[in-house]
C-alpha positions, 0 to 999 in steps of 0.5 A: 294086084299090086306092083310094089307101091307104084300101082295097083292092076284091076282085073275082071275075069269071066269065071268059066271060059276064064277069058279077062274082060277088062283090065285097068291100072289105077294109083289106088282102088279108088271109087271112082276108077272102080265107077268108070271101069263098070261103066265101060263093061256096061258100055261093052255090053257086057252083062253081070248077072253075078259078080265076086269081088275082094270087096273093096269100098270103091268096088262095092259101091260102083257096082251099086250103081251101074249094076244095082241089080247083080248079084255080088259076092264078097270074096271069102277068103279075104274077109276070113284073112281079116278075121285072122288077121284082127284076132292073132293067131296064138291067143290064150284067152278062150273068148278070142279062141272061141271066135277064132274058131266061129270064123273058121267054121265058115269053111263048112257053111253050104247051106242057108240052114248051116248059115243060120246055125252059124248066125246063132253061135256067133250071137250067142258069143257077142252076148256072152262077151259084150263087156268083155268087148265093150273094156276100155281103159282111160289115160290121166288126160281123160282120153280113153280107147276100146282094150281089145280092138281086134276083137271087136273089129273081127265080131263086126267082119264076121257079123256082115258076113252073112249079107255080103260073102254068103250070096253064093249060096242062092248061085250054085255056079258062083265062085265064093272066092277069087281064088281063080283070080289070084293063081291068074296073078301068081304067073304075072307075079313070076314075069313081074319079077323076069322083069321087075327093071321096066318102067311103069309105062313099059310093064303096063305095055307087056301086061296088055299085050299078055292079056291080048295073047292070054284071051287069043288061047282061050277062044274057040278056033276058028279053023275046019280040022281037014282029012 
């Protein structure tokens, strides 16, 4: 969650008892700050059998590294706002309009054979319009570029789709978005704005002492109900 460009909190969540696990602030989503916060967990002892993410580079590749064997899943929800966002959202040309619709169609993918029928649609596309992707136009210098950018950038979202935003379907209980997460960040978005006048060092203060009272309410009590 970012807090206009000063900094950008970090936050990892148990999906079912929705207890935090650990929360960070970091400059940026840097590789590195994603390295030292799984390497913390793992300190913890906190073992990921599954894992979701938005899918940020830092992340991907940290979770390479100190958790090589746990199952990631790439939210899905933000690679499909990708797609969205590289393709427009009003075209005219059926190409564009068809691929729009190959990427909504990933809303009803729920299982392997679904997603095997949808690798095919979205091949047979690429073939279909591979010089419509491939259209460049060259400046009197010589220099030249790709016509349509964002279609090309949008078939290649969609194409890594399958290896990285599909993993829930070996994890039945696997959440395919961090949707969860976000509505968590909906109700530190409304205190962010009660109290949008403190300092950074400040903010930081409350938003741990929220995740310490937050966690509190989610464990089991520990008091014996008398008659």
């Amino acid at each position: 969650m970012w807090f206009k460009k000063w900094y950008v909190l970090l936050v990892y969540r148990q999906s079912r008892n929705l207890t935090i696990l650990h929360i960070s602030f970091a400059g940026r989503e840097a590789g590195q700050r994603s390295l030292e916060i799984y390497s913390t967990l793992k300190r913890k002892g906190i073992y990921l059998p599954v894992l979701f993410s938005d899918g940020g580079r830092g992340i991907l590749l940290a979770v390479k590294e100190v958790y090589p064997h746990t199952a990631h899943q790439v939210c899905l929800a933000h690679m499909h706002r990708r797609v969205a966002a590289s393709l427009g959202i009003h075209s005219k040309d059926d190409r564009v309009r068809e691929l729009r619709a190959i990427a909504d169609h990933v809303w009803k993918i729920e299982s392997k054979e679904a997603l095997a029928w949808w690798k095919s649609w979205l091949k047979d596309w690429v073939e279909r319009n591979i010089s419509f992707l491939k259209e460049r136009r060259t400046d009197i210098l010589g220099n030249w570029w790709f016509v349509h950018r964002g279609v090309r950038k949008a078939a290649r979202t969609l194409a890594s789709l399958p290896k990285i935003s599909f993993t829930f379907l070996d994890y039945p209980t696997m959440p395919r978005t961090t949707n969860e997460l976000e509505a968590q960040f909906g109700h530190l978005g409304k205190r962010w704005l009660a109290h949008r006048g403190l300092k950074q060092a400040r903010w930081s203060s409350f938003v741990r002492w929220f995740v310490y009272f937050y966690n509190q309410e989610k464990q089991p009590s520990n008091t014996t109900k008398r008659d």
